[in-house]
N, C-alpha and C positions, 0 to 999 in steps of 0.2 A: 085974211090978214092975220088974223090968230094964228091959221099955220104957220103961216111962215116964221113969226114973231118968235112962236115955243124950239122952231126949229133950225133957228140962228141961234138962242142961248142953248141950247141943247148940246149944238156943236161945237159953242166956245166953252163950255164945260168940258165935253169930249178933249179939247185940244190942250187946254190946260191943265186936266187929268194927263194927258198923255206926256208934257211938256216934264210937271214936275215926275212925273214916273223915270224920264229920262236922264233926269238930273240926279241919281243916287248918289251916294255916299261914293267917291273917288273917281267920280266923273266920266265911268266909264259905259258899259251898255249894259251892265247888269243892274235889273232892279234893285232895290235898297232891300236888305235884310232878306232877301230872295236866295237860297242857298243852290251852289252850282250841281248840276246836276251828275250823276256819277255817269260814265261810258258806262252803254251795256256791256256787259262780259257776255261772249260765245259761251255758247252752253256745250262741255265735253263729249265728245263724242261716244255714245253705248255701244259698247259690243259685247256679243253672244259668247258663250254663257258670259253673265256674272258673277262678280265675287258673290254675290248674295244663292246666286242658281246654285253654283259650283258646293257652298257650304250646304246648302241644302239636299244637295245630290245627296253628301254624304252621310251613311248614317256612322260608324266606328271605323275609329282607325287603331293602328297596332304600328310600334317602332321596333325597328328593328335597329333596337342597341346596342351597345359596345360589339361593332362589328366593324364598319368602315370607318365610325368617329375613334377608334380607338390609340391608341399611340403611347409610348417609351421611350421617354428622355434619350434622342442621340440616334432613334431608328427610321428606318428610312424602307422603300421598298413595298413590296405586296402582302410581304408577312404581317404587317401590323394589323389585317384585319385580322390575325387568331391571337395580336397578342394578350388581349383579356381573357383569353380560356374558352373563346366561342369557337365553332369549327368555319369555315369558307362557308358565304354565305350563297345555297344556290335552288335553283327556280324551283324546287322541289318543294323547298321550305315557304317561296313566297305563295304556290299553289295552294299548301296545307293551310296557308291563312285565308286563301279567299273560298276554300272550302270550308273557315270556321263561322264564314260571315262577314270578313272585314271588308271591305270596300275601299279602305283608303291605306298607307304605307309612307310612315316617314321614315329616309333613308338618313341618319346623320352622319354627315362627311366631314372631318378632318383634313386639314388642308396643309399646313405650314410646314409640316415634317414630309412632304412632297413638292417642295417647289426648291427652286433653286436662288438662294439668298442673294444674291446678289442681283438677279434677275426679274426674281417674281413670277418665273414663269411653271408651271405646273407642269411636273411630269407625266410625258404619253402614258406612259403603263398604267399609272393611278386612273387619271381622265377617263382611259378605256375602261378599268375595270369599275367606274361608277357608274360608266354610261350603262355597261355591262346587267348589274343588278337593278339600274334604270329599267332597264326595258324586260327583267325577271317583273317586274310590279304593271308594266303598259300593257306589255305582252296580255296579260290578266285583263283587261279593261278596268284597272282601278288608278285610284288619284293619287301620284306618287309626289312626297316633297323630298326636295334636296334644300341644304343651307349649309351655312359655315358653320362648325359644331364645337369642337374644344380646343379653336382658336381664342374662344372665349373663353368665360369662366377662373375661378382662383390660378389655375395655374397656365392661362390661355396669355397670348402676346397683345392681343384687341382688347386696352382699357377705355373704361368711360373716363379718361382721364385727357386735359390742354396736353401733359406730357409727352414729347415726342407724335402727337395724332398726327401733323402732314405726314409724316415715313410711314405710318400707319394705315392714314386714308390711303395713301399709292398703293398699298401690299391691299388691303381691303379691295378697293377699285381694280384692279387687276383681278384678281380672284373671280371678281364677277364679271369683268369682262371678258375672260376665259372660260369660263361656265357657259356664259348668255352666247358664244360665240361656238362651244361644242352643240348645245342642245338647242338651238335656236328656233328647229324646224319642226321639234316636237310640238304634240298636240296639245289641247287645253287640260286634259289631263295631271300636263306634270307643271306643279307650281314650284317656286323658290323660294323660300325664307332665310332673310337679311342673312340674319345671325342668333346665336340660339341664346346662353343666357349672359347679358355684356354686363360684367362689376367693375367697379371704381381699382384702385389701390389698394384699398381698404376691404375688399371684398365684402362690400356690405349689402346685406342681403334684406334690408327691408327699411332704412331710410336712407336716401341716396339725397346728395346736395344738389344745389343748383345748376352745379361745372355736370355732373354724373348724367342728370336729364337733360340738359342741353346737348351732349355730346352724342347719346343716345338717339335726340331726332338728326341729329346730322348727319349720322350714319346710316340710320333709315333711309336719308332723302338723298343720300351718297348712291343705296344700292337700289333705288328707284329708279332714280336720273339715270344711271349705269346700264342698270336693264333694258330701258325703254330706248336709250339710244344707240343700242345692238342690232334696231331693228329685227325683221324678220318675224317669226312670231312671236318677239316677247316683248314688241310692239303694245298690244294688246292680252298677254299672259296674265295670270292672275297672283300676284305678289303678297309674301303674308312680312309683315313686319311684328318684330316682338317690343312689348315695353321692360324697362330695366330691369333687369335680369329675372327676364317674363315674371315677374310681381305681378298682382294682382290686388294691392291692399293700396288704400287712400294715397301715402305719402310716396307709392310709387306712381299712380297715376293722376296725379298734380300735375307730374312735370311733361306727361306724354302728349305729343303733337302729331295727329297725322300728317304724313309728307302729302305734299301738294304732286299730283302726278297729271299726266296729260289724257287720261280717259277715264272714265267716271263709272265705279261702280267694281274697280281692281283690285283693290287692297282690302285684305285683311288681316287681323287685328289676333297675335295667339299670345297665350298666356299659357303659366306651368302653376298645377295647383295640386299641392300634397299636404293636404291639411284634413284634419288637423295632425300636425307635424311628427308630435313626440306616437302618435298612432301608426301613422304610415311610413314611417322611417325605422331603421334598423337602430339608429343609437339609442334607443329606449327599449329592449327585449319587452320590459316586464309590461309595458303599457301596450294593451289588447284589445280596451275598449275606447270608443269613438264619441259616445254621448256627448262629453262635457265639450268637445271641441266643435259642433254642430252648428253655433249661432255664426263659428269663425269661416269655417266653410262655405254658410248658406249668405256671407257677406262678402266673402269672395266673386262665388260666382256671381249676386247679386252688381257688384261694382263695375263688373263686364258689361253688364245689361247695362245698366242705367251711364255707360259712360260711353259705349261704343252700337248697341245694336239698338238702343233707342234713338242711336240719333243716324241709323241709316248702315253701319259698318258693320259685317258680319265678326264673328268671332271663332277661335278653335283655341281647345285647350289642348296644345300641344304633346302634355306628361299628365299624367297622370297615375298611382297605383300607391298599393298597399304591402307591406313586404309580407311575407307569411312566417307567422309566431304562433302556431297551431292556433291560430284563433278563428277558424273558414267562416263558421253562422258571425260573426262580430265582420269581417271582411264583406261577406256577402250584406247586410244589411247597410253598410258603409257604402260600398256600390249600389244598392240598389239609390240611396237617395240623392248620390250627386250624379247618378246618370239621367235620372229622374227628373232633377231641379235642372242640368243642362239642355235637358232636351223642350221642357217646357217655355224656356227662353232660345233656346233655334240654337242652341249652342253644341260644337262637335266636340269629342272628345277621344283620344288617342293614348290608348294605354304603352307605358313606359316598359318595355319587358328589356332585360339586362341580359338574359342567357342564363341567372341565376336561381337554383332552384331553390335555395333558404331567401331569396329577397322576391323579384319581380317576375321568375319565369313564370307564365300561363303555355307557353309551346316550347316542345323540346328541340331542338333544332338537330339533334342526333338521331331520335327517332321519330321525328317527323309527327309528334303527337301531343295532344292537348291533354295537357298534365294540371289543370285547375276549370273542370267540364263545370262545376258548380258556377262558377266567376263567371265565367265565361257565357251559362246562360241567362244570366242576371243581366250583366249587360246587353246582349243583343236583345232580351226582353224591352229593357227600360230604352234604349236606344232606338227601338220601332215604336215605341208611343203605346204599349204593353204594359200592364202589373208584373210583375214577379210576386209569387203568392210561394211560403214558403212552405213544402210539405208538413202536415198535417199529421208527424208519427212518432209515436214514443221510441224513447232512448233507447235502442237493441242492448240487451246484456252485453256483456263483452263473451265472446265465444270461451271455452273453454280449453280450445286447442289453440289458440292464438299464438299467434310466433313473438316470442319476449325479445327476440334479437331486435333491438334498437336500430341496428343496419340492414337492415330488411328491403327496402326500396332501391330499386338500381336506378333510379330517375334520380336520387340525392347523390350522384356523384357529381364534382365539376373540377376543373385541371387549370392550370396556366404555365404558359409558357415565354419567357419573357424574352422574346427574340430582337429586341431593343437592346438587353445588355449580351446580344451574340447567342443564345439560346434557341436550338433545334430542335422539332420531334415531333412524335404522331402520342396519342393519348386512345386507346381504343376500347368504352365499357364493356366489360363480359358478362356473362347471366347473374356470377358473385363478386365481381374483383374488378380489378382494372390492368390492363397490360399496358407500358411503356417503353416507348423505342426512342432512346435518344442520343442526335446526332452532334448536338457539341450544347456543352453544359449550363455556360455562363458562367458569371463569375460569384452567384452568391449561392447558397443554399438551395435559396425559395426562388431559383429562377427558372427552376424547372418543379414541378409542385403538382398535387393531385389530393384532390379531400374528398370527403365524405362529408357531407353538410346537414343544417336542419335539426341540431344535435339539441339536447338542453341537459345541462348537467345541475343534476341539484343539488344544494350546499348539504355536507354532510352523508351522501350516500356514496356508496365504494361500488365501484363499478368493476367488470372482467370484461377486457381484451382480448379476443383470439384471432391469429387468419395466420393463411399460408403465406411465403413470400419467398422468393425466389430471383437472386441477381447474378447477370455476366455480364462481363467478372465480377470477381468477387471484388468487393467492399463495404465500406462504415458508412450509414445514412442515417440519419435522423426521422422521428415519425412524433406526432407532438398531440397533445387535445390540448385546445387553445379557443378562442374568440375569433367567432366570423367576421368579425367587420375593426374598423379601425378604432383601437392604437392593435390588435389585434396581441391583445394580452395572452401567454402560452400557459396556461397550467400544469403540465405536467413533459418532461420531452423525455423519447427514450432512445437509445442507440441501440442500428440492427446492424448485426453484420452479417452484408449477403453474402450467399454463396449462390454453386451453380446445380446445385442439389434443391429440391425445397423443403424449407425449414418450416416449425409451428413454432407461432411468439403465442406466451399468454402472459398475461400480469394483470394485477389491478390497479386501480386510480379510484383516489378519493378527494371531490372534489369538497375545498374547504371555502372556497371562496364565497360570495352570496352569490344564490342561482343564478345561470345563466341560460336565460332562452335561445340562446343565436350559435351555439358553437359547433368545432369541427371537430373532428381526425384528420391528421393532413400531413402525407408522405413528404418528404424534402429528397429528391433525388439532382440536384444542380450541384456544380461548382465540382464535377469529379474529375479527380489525377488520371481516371483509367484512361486505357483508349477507347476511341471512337470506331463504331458505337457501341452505347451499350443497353441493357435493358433492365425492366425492372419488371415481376407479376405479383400482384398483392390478389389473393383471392378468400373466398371462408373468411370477409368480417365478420363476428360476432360483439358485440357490446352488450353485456347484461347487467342488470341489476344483480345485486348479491346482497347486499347490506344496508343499512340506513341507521346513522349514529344519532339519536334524538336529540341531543344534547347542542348537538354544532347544527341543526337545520334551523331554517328563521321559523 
């Protein structure tokens, strides 16, 4: 009787628990204060390699710069790859780099001055010839990126701006759909990246607003979306997305959002870091060393880590480099530590080389040679997870037979040709000189141009000029010592008049201005009356000291 007793109130407890359990708040079948539970979400599908493998594969990459990204207000065509002063880029050169040790190759492409405005649609010839130097980097077995290149940037059409972006995203989306639609069936090798570095209006290069970060993930998830539904193998491709204007400091990565994609483990995450800035950049000659900027640097890369590959997303530093200001042991010591601190955080890094040999060249692309072996072994040291130790030997006197010719290096030659404002011609270095062949002018001066770079003129010392030169037909050209880099200030200019005989120039220049580390010599042969064609040989530079005025040096 007991039993049963305890097992009748038992059950009218049971049922009365259950009663008022069913009565919650709005009468419906959810318990009271019981919160609904979420649908499980499918878990994305993994596919082989991942972005994480693929970054890891890699150990250094090397860009091949101002070559296909390059372009000329108004130009159009195949030429634009030389119009920065690079020569055609070909497998010869991408060989020499996977014999320097590189493993990876980004190719930056320009897009906009190849397509057709009204259409959007990308010219065959272009298409071919990226596919072209594409397969110069597969062909190798290494990791080749393409992206959109100086579409962006201060003077690119792709703002992070509400301004006109539908017309925008079409011209964007397009591009990638013709991309994802030529190289579709390539291997996992060759990845894509969005867009390279996207500014506001404003071109603001390190706090960007609200509109500037928003617009920036959109565009990500623009050329995500884009890619992934080209099918085929970019399906599952490994996609690098950059943050605003690859920053890498706080107030730019506030606003950055990975795109939601359909397969898990595909995007990464690049950034550009040339810090500390006034060191690694050309607008500051006199600044050579690197110390005071080191906390800015190791916060940089630090901010990648803790904001992307700690929480699961690989990283590549897209640019990186130092310009050369005769300063090698200060450059080398600068490399060795942020290859160093990258590589200790799984981070890759991709040296920025321009074709320039006063700024970024480490390869020559003319002669097929590794023109900064010092750099060069410093990173592939620090990049395999090595020391770089730096030899261990006193300063050698300076020889006594030493060549005083400041022009002494035929690797400091470099040319341009500005075949955007109608400017033709071949550039070809000689053992002392330079010979040019050119087939129509342009319209200014400097649009057809060849220097001698790397120069440093010191305030207050008087320099001698000499070489041969030689032109047909004859005519008047200008030849100048001036500033390498922009507003590119002229100190001294002098007029030659060629003939078809050759002549010896000598004179001197005293430079009055305060030192400059960065400057040139620099022929001006564009913009001539003669006919087509014509030539020019400048051979026997000499630059020598003579004099030094104590009085006018700092």
């Amino acid at each position: 009787m007991k039993i049963k007793k305890y097992a009748m109130i038992f059950g009218t407890i049971i049922a009365l628990g259950c009663g008022l359990l069913a009565c919650g708040k709005g009468g419906d079948d959810t318990p009271a204060n019981t919160p609904t539970a979420e649908p499980t979400k499918e878990p994305k599908p993994v596919h082989k390699p991942t972005a994480t493998e693929v970054v890891s594969d890699m150990v250094i990459g090397w860009n091949l710069g101002n070559a296909l990204d390059s372009y000329v207000a108004g130009e159009t065509g195949l030429a634009t790859e030389t119009s920065w002063g690079n020569p055609y880029s070909t497998k010869a050169m991408i060989d020499g780099i996977k014999e320097a040790g590189f493993n990876a190759v980004r190719v930056p492409v320009t897009w906009y001055n190849h397509m057709d405005a009204s259409t959007n649609q990308i010219d065959k010839e272009w298409m071919d010839r990226v596919e072209e130097v594409v397969k110069y980097v597969l062909d190798n077995d290494m990791y080749c990126i393409i992206n959109v290149h100086h579409d962006t940037g201060e003077k690119g059409w792709l703002k992070a701006t509400e301004n006109g972006i539908d017309v925008k995203k079409a011209k964007f989306k397009a591009i990638w759909e013709q991309v994802s639609e030529r190289f579709g069936e390539y291997g996992d090798k060759l990845l894509f990246e969005g867009f390279n570095e996207l500014l506001d209006e404003e071109s603001n290069w390190t706090k960007p607003g609200e509109e500037a970060g928003r617009i920036t993930n959109d565009l990500n998830q623009l050329f995500v979306d884009t890619v992934r539904a080209s099918g085929k193998k970019n399906a599952t491709r490994c996609l690098i997305v950059n943050t605003y204007c690859a920053g890498a400091n706080k107030d730019v990565l506030k606003y950055f959002e990975l795109p939601e994609d359909t397969v898990a483990d595909k995007l990464i995450v690049e950034t550009h870091i040339y810090q500390p800035y006034y060191f690694t950049s050309e607008v500051s000659p006199d600044v050579t060393d690197w110390a005071n900027g080191k906390p800015t640097l190791e916060s940089y890369i630090y901010n990648m880590y803790e904001n992307f590959i700690k929480k699961g997303t690989p990283v590549i530093i897209g640019e990186f480099g130092a310009v050369d200001k005769d300063n090698l042991k200060s450059r080398m010591s600068w490399l060795r530590f942020f290859v160093d601190t990258c590589y200790k955080y799984g981070i890759k890094c991709f040296w920025w080389d321009n074709g320039n040999a006063a700024q970024y060249e480490i390869f020559d692309r003319t002669t097929l040679e590794i023109t900064e072996p010092e750099l060069l072994e410093v990173m592939m040291t620090e990049a395999t997870g090595g020391t770089y130790i730096f030899p261990k030997v006193e300063e050698p006197e300076e020889p006594k037979d030493k060549d005083p010719n400041l022009c002494a290096n035929k690797n400091s030659w470099s040319n341009y040709i500005n075949s955007g404002n109608g400017a033709a011609g071949n550039v070809k270095i000689i053992d002392n000189g330079v010979r040019v062949s050119i087939e129509q002018p342009g319209g200014n001066a400097w649009d057809v141009q060849f220097s001698y770079v790397g120069l440093t003129f010191e305030q207050g010392v008087t320099y001698k000029v000499s070489f041969d030169y030689t032109g047909t037909p004859a005519q008047t050209m200008n030849f100048h010592m001036m500033q390498n880099y922009d507003p590119y200030v002229t100190y001294a200019t002098v007029a030659l008049e060629y003939k078809e005989e050759t002549q010896t120039y000598e004179g001197t220049f005293t430079m009055t201005e305060p030192t400059d580390k960065n400057s040139r010599i620099t022929f001006d042969c564009g913009a001539s009356e003669c006919g087509m064609p014509y030539s020019v040989l400048i051979e026997n530079l000499v630059l020598l000291k003579v004099e030094e005025t104590t009085e006018n040096t700092q």
